[in-house]
N, C-alpha and C positions, 0 to 999 in steps of 0.2 A: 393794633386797632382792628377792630372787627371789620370784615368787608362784606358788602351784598353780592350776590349771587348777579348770576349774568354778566358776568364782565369782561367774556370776550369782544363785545360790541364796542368795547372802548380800551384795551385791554390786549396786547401781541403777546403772543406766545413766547416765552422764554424758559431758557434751560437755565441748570447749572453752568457758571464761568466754567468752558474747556479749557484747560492749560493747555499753552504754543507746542506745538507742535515739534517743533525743534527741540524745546523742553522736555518735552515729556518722553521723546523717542530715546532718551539717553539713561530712561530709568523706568521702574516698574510699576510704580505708585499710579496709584487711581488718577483716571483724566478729568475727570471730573471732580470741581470743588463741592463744597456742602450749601445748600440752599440760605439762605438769612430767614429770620420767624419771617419779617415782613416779606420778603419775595417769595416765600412757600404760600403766605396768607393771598398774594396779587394773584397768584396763578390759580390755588386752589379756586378762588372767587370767580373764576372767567369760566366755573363750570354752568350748562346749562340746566343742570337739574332736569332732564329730558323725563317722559314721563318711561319711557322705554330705553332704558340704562344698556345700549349695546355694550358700552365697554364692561360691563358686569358679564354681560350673556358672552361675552369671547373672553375673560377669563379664567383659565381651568379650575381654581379654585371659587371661583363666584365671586370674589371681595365686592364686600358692598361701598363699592368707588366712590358715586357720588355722596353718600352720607359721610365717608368721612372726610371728602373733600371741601364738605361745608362746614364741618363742624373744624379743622383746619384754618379756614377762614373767617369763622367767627373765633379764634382766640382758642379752641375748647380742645387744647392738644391731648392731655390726657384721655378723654373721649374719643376721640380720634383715633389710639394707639388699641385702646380697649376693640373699638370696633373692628381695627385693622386686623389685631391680631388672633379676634374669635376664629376667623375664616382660614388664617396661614401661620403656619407656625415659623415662618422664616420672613415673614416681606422687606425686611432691609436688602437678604440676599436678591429676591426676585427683584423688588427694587433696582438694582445693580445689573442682573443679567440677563432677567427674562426681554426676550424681540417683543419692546412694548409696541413697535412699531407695528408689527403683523397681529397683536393679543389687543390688549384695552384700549392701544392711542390709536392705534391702526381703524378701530372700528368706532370711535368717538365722536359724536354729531354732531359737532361744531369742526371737526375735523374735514368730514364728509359735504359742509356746509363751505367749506372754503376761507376759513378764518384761522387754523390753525389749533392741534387738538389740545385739549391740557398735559402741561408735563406728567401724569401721570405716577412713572416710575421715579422720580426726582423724588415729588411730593412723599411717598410713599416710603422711600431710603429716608427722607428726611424725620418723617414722622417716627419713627421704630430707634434711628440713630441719636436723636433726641431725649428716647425714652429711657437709652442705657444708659446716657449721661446723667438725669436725671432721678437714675433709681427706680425706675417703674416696673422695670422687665425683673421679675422675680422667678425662680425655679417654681413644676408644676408641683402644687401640694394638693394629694388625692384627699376627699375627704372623709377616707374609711382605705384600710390594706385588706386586701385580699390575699387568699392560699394559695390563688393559683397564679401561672408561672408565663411566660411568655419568651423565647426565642428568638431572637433575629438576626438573621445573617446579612449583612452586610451594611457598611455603619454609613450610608451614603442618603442623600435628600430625603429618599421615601422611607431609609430606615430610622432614619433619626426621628421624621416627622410619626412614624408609626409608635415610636418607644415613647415620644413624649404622651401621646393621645394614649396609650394604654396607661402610662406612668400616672396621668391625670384620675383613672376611672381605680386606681390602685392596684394592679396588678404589678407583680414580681417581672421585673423586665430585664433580660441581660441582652446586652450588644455588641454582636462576635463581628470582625472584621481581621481580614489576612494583612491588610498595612500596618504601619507601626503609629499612626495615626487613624483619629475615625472624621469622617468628613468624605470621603469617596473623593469623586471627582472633581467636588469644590474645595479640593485643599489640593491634591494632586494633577489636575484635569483643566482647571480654568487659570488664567495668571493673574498675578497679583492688579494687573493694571486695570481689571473689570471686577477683580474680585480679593481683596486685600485677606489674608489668613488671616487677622485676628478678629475678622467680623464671622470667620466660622468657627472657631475655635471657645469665641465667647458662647458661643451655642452649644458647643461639646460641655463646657462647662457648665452650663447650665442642669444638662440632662445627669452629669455627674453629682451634681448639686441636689437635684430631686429625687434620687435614690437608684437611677440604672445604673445596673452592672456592664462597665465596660470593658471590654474584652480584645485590644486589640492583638494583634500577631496571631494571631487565631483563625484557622485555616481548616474547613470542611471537609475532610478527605483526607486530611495529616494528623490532625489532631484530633477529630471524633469523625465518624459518620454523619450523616443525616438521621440515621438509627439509632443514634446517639442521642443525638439530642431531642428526638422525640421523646427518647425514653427520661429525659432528662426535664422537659415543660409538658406542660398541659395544649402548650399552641407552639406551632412552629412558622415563622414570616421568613421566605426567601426575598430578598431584595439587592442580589448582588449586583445589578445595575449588566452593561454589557461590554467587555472591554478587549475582546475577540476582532484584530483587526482587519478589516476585508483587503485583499492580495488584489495586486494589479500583476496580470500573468502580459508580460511586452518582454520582448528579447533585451538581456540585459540584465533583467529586473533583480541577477545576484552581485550585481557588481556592490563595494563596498559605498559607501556613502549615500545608500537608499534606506530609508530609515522610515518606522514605521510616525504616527504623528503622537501615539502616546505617550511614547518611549521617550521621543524629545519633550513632550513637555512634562512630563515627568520628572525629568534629568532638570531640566528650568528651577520648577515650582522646588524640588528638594532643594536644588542650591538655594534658594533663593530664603528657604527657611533652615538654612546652616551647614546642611548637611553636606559630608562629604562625598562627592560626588564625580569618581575614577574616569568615566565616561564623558565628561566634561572637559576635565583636567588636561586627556588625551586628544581630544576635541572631535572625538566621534560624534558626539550629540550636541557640539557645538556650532554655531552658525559664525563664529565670529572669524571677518577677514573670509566672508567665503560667498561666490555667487549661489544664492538657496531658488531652487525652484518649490514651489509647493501645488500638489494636486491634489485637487477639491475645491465644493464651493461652499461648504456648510460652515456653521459657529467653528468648527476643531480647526478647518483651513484658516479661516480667522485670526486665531489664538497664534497659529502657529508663524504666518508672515511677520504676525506684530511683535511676538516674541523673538524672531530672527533682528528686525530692526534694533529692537532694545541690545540683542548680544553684537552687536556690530556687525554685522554681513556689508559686503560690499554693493552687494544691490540684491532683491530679494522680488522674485515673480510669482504670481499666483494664475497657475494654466486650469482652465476651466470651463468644460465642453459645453454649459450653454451661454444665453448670454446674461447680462447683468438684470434682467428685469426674472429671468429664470430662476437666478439663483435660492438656493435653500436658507443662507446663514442673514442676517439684519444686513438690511442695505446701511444701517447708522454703522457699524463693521466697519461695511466696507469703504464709506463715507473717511470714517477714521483711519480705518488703513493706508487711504490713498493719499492725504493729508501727510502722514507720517511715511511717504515714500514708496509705498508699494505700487509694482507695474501689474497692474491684471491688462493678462493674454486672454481674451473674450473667445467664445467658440474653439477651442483648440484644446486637443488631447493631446497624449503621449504616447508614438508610436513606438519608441524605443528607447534604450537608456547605453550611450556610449565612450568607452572608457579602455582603456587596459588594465585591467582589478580593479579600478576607483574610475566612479563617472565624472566625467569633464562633461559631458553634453546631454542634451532630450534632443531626440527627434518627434518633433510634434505636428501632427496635421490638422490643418482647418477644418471645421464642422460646420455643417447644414441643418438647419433646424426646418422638418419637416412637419408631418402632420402630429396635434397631440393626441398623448396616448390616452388611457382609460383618467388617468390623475389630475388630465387639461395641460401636461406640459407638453411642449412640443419636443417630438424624439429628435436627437443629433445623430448627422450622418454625413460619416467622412467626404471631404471632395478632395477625388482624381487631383494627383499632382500636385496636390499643394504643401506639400511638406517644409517644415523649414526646423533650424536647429536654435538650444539657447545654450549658453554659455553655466554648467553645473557643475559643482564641487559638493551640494547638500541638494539631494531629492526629499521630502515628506509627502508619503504619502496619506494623505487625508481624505478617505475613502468611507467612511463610518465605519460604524459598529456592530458585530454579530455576539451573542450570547457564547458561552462556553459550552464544554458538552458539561452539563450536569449530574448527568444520573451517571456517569462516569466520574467526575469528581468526589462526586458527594457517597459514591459508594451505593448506589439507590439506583439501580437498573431499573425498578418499577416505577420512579417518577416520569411520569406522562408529559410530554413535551412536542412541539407542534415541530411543523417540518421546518422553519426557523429557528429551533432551538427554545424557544421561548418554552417557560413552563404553561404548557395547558390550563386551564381556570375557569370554575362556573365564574363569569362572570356577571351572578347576582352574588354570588356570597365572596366570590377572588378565592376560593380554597381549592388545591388541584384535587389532582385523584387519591390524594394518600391523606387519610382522615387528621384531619385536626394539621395542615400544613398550607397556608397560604402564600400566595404571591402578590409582591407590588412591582410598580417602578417598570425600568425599563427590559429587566429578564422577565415582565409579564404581557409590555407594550411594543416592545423594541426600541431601538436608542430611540430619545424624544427628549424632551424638556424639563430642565430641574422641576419647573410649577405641575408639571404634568407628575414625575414624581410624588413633589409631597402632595397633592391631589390622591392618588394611588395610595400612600404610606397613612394617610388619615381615613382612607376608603378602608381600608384593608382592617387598620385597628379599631373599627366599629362593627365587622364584619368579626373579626376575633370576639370580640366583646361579647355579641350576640351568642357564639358558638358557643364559650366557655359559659355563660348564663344560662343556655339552656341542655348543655353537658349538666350543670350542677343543678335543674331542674329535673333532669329525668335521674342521676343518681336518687335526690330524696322521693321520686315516688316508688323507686325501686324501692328504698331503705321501709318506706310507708307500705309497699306492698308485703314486703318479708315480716314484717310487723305485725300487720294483719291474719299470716297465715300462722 
């Protein structure tokens, strides 16, 4: 049944059923249940219809929220999904992962009002996961093929979302990627319990369905150049994402059992879709029956505590130099981390890592959170004395992400790239200095957000579009000019 608008005023905020805790820590499956039509319809309906839609103006893709939050609530799903999906080419996933809490709920006016914001990201998974059931989600069919060609290296959020948006406007699209999967870091990167494989893989499928060429095991610098494959499309899309671990230099830090955070959950996510997986087997990359420390305080630290719980660890600490209100990753995380057992060590680094070839211990000291820096966070700084040790078998370090060296990879010394690594980029058109070669994603931003991603990956493939359109405008007036003479 159809509901009226404004229904927070009579109307509590409710989520998806979480499953118990205890349940859920034992497996890897998504925590969250699926919405019912009627409680997607109650929630949608408690939106304000504000005349000034913050939660639109703080999502990186714009989604126009409240329109289809009404139309949701009035019954009209299919509109809903259309609307949803003009603006993202993935909203089940962001649905699922994006920090709605810091993006559209975070900034929602009923939120801000003291009533509690609308589920948002709930609604939003429900509307798209709806849609697949139902048939609605069809491969893009362009409505005219083009000659010309497009490239894209790296099969992850921004590449994918860039090959659909070019695959729509009819251009020739191939999609190189060095894993043996395409999905980047949402198939290898995120776990199954925020983010299930087969809600990415139905999206690989898709884009296989609408005519990209996929390309995985395919590796820039092994297998062609950069030069290569310019020579090979008419456009070239870098979007390999960044996956260049940042070092923690602490006395110690070679001992065995320090492990970077990719690498374990890499090791997770493959087993987890079949694969065999040596490193596990051994139990180098495995958490289980072992005290894990993890440092960091971002989504990847996250990932990784929760992921230790699921493999059995005997108790699993997350050390993290500021405090709880500082931190970078969703307090809903960390909410659910601490639910499912995790101890976070507040203010407290790692002074050292101690062991005889494999670490038993972290020596960690207390931090001081001083004045903030240029960003508003307040800087951390160690206090005199105060050291103290934890009890370690599994360090991760979860530190973020730095870009690769590229124009070493890729065999392309003249690719222009900032002192970050990131490729350089006008960015009004995203194309670096080497003509006809663009950047998206996070090797353009640095590590950041799936949504920020396909925001990038749909920037970028309009940005192509234009280029090749007016490449093949100034061909025909050349071909016009030689005509005339």
């Amino acid at each position: 049944m159809a509901q009226k608008m404004l229904g927070f005023v009579e109307t509590d905020q409710r989520f998806p059923e979480k499953r118990p805790s205890a349940v859920r820590a034992r497996d890897f499956e998504e925590i969250y249940t699926k919405f019912s039509t009627e409680a997607a319809q109650v929630q949608s309906a408690r939106c304000s219809q504000c005349g000034i839609p913050f939660c639109q103006v703080h999502c990186p893709v714009h989604n126009n929220i409240p329109d289809w939050l009404k139309l949701v609530a009035e019954g009209r799903l299919e509109e809903a999904f259309d609307v949803s999906s003009a603006t993202n080419n993935f909203p089940e996933i962001c649905g699922r992962i994006c920090p709605q809490d810091r993006l559209c709920e975070g900034n929602c006016v009923i939120e801000q009002s003291g009533h509690g914001t609308v589920t948002i990201g709930s609604v939003e998974k429900y509307i798209t996961d709806t849609a697949f059931e139902r048939g609605w989600v069809k491969p893009a069919a362009p409505r005219r093929e083009r000659d010309q060609s497009v490239g894209i290296i790296g099969g992850g959020p921004a590449g994918m979302a860039a090959a659909e948006q070019l695959r729509r406007k009819g251009y020739r699209v191939t999609l190189y990627d060095r894993h043996d999967r395409i999905g980047g870091l949402m198939i290898y990167g995120i776990p199954n319990f925020k983010l299930e494989k087969q809600v990415v893989q139905r999206r690989v499928a898709l884009l296989r369905d609408a005519g990209v060429q996929l390309r995985p095991n395919f590796e820039v610098g092994r297998d062609a150049s950069l030069a290569d494959l310019r020579g090979r499309h008419d456009a070239v899309l870098i979007a390999t994402g960044t996956y260049k671990a940042r070092e923690l230099s602490a006395p110690g830090s070679g001992l065995d059992g320090i492990v970077p955070a990719l690498a374990f959950l890499v090791a997770s996510n493959r087993s987890g879709l079949g694969d065999r997986v040596p490193e596990i087997e051994t139990g180098w990359l495995s958490a289980k029956d072992k005290h894990v420390v993890v440092i960091g305080g971002g989504d990847t630290a996250m990932d990784c505590v929760r992921t230790s719980v699921r493999q059995g660890a005997k108790s699993v600490r997350c050390l993290y130099r500021r405090n709880r209100a500082n931190m970078p990753g969703s307090q809903r995380e960390v909410a659910s981390a601490e639910e499912e057992g995790v101890e976070f060590v507040w203010q407290a680094a790692p002074e050292a890592f101690l062991g005889d070839g494999v670490v038993r211990q972290v020596r960690a000291v207390r931090m001081h959170l001083g004045i903030a820096d240029i960003t508003g966070r307040q800087t951390p700084r160690p206090i005199e004395g105060s050291s103290f040790t934890l009890e370690c078998d599994l360090a991760i370090k979860a530190l973020g992400f730095d870009p690769e060296d590229l124009p070493g990879l890729f065999g392309e010394p003249a690719l222009k790239v900032s002192r970050w690594g990131t490729v350089t980029v006008n960015h009004r058109t995203m194309m670096s200095n080497l003509d006809g070669v663009f950047a998206a994603g996070d090797i353009m931003r640095g590590a950041s957000l799936v949504v920020w991603a396909i925001r990038d990956g749909r920037d970028a493939a309009e940005n192509i579009h234009t280029f090749l359109q007016n490449a093949l405008a100034e061909r025909g007036d050349s071909r016009l000019k030689e005509a005339a003479d």
